[in-house]
Every structure is written in structure tokens, then in C-alpha cells.
N, C-alpha and C positions, 0 to 999 in steps of 0.2 A: 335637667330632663330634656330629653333628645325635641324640637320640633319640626315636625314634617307638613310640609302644603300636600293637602287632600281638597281637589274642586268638592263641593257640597251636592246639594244637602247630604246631610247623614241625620242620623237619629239617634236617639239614647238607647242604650245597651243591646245594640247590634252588632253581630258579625259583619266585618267589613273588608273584603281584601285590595288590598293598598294598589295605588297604581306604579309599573313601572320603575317611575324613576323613586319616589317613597321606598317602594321594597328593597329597591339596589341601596336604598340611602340605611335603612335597618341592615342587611346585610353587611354593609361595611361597617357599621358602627359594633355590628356582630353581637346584638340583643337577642337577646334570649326567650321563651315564653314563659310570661309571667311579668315581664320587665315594662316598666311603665315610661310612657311619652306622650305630646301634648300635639293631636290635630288642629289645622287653621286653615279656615277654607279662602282665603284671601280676600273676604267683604266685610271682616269682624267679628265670624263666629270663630269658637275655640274651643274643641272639650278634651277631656281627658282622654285616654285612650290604654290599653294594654295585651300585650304580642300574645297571641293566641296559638299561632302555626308559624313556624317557617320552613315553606319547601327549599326546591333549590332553589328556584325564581319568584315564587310567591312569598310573600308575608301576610297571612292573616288578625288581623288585632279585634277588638270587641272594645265597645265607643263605650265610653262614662258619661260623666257630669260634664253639662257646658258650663264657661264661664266668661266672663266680657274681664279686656284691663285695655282700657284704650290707651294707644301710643302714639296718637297719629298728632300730628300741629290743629289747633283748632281751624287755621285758615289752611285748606289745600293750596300745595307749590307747585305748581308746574313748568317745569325745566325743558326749553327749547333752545337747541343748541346745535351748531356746525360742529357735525361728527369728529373729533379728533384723529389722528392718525393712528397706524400699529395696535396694539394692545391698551391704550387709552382710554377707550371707551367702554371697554370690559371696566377699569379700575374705577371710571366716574359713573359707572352704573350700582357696583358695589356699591362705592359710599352715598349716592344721593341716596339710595334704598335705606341705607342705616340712618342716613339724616332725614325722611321724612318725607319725601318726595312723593307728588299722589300719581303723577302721569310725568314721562318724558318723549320728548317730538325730535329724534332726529333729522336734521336738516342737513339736505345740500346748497354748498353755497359758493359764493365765484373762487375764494380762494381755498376751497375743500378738498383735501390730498388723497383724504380717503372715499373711493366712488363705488357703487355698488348698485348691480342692477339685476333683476331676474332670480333665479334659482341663487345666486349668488347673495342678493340684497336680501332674500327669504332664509336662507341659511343663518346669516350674520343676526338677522332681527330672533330667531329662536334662541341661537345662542346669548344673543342680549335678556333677552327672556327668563331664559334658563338664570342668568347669573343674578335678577333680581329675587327671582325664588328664595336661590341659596343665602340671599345676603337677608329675605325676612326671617327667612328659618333661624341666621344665627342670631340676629338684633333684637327680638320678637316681636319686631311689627306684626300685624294682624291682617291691615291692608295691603294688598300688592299692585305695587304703582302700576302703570298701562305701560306699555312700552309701545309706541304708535309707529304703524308705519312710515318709513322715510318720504321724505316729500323735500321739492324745491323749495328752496325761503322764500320764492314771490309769492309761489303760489299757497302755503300757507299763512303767509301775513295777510290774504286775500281773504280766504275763510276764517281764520280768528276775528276779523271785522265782524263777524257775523253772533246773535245769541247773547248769552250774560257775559260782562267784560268783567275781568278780573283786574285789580290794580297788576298796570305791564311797569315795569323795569327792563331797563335794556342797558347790560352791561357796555360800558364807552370809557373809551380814549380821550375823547376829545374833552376842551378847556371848557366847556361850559356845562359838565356830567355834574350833578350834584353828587357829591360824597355820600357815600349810602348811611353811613351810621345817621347824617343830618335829616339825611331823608324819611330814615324811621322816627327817630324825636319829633319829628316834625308833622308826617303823616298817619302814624299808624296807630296812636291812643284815639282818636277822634274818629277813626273811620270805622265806619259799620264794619262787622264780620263778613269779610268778602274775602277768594279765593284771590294768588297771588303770579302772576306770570313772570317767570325769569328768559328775559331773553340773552344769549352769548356766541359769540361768533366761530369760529374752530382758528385754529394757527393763524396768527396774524391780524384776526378780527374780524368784521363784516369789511366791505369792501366800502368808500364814499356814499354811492349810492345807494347799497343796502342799508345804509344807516340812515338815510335820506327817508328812504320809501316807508323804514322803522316808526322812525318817527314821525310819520307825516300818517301813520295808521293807529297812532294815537300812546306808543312805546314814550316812557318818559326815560332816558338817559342820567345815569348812576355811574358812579366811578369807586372802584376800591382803592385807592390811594395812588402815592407818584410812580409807584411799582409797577412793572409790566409781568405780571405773570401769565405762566402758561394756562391756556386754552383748559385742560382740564382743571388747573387750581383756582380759577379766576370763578369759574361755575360753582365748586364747592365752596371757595370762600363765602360766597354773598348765600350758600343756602344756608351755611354754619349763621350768618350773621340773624338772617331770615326765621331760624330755627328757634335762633337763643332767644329772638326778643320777648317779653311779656306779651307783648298785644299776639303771640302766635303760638306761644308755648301752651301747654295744659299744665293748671295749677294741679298738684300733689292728689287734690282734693277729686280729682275728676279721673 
């Protein structure tokens, strides 16, 4: 059954006419009235739904039953990372979305290829926006991560300082990273339920310094093995590992 992001509230057995981009998204799928689909206002609600009108540009539907199926990780992930170059970041926007990612923080950073600023940097973050939608719509997350505006890495490692601190990891190179699989066995059955910060660098890594300033703002350094992968794999690797584990997954039951 088709899902479309509708921002809320709605209500139960309402005429409701879809916004914009929903109705273009009916139209292409080319449903009919009478034809059934499932709304998700991106905070956890969900209800049924069924196509009532379609003009040329509008699709009118009338709302059913709500229902809750949570899909989210028990602990929220949050992925800060040096924007990657080209069309990269479109692909690792996609799949954190399908792995579970509650917010992501683009960052500029000394060795970052890809730079954006103004109507330009405004343009690029919608479009990043846009493609997390598409990617709850098709996964059925319920949640839609945040997609934060761009910022310096000093000057965000400055304000994370700040408020509830999440267990940080900060993806590393360097010989003294703990393996991340040890680092879960190790830390994550014993630790209260607390939200999780993934920090990673874009092409090439953080720079000496930025891993300096990282870890000296309280980032604990993680390695996924003697492989150097790229910049978008190295991100999704550790949220796949982050996802899978028990202390983060949602049992069956819930």
C-alpha cells in the first residue's frame, strides 16, 4: 500500500486534500478513487487513508483509522558528518533514512570538496530533505530524521558541548581507535538508554586537528577495521553495526 508524508494533525474521517508534493506523488502512482493508502505525519502518527478526488493537480483522500508500528531504534542516532562530494550525499541520505537515523548535521570541514553557501546551501539542504521523505515513504519509518542546517565543524563541536550528551563515537583512523564491534560488547548492555552520536569526516577524514578538538570535546574514537573506506560507506557501516545491535534494536514484541 502506497505511503505518503502528510505534515499533521489530521483527524479521523476527514476530507483532506493532500499537499503538493503527496498529490504529484498519487498521480504518478496513478490511483484511482476509491484506492487505499497509508498517511504518516513524520512524528509517529499513521492512519489509513482513501482517494476520494483527483483533479488535475489536486488529490483529495478522506482519513480512516490511526494506527502506531514503531520502527525507530530504541536509542536515537544521530549522524554528523563532512558532506561528501557529487551526488554522495543524496545516496547516504537515502540509506541512513532506511537504517534509522533520527537527525543528520552536515558539516563543513578543512578537507571538504563539496561547499555551499546562500540560496545555493538553501537549495542543496531541501533537496536533502526531499530525499529523506522519499526514502520514509518507501522503508516505513514513521519518524523523519531532521536534516540540520550546515554548519562549520568547530563551530558545531562547540554547541554539542552543550545540553544531554549522547554516547559520541567518532569514526578514526588512527592506532589507538577502538574497534567498534569491542566497543559495543563492551559498552552498550550496561549503559542506560541514551541517544547515540556518530561523528565521520568527508573524503579523507577530519583533518589532525579536527580530530584533536573531537576528541578533546569529549568524541570517543572507533575504527571499522584495517580498510579505508569511502567517506559515505564508513558512515553507513557503523549505523548498520549501531542498528543491528540488541541494546538498540526494537524486540518483535514492541
Amino acid at each position: 500500500m502506497p505511503r505518503l508524508y502528510v505534515p499533521g494533525p489530521w483527524s479521523a474521517d476527514a476530507e483532506l486534500e493532500l499537499p503538493p508534493a503527496a498529490s504529484r506523488h498519487v498521480q504518478v502512482l496513478r490511483l484511482q478513487p476509491g484506492d487505499a493508502l497509508t498517511l504518516f505525519d513524520g512524528q509517529g502518527g499513521q492512519r489509513d487513508a482513501t482517494v476520494l478526488h483527483m483533479g488535475r493537480r489536486e488529490v483529495t483522500v478522506r482519513t480512516g483509522a490511526a494506527w502506531t508500528q514503531e520502527s525507530e531504534p530504541l536509542r536515537p542516532i544521530q549522524l554528523a558528518l563532512g558532506v561528501p562530494a557529487n551526488d554522495r550525499m543524496d545516496w547516504l541520505i537515502e540509506k541512513a533514512t532506511e537504517l534509522g537515523v533520527s537527525a543528520i548535521q552536515p558539516l563543513l570541514c578543512e578537507r571538504s570538496v563539496l561547499r555551499a553557501s546562500g540560496e545555493r546551501a538553501e537549495k542543496k539542504l531541501a533537496h536533502w530533505r526531499g530525499i529523506a521523505v522519499a526514502a520514509c515513504e518507501q522503508c516505513g519509518g514513521n519518524r523523519l530524521p531532521e536534516v540540520h542546517d550546515w554548519q562549520a565543524l568547530t563551530d558545531w563541536l562547540r554547541q554539542a558541548g552543550s545540553g544531554a550528551k549522547p554516547l559520541r563515537l567518532l569514526l578514526s583512523l588512527q592506532p589507538d581507535a577502538q574497534p567498534l564491534g569491542e566497543w559495543l560488547q563492551r559498552s552498550m548492555a550496561d549503559a542506560p538508554v541514551r541517544g547515540i552520536g556518530l561523528l565521520s569526516g568527508p573524503e579523507g577524514g577530519l583533518s589532525p586537528a579536527e580530530e584533536t578538538l573531537a576528541r578533546s570535546a569529549g568524541w570517543t574514537p572507533v575504527s571499522l577495521g584495517a580498510r579505508v573506506l569511502r567517506a559515505e560507506t564508513a558512515a553507513l557501516a557503523a549505523l548498520a553495526a549501531l542498528q543491528l545491535h540488541p541494546a538498540t534494536t526494537p524486540s518483535p514484541a514492541r
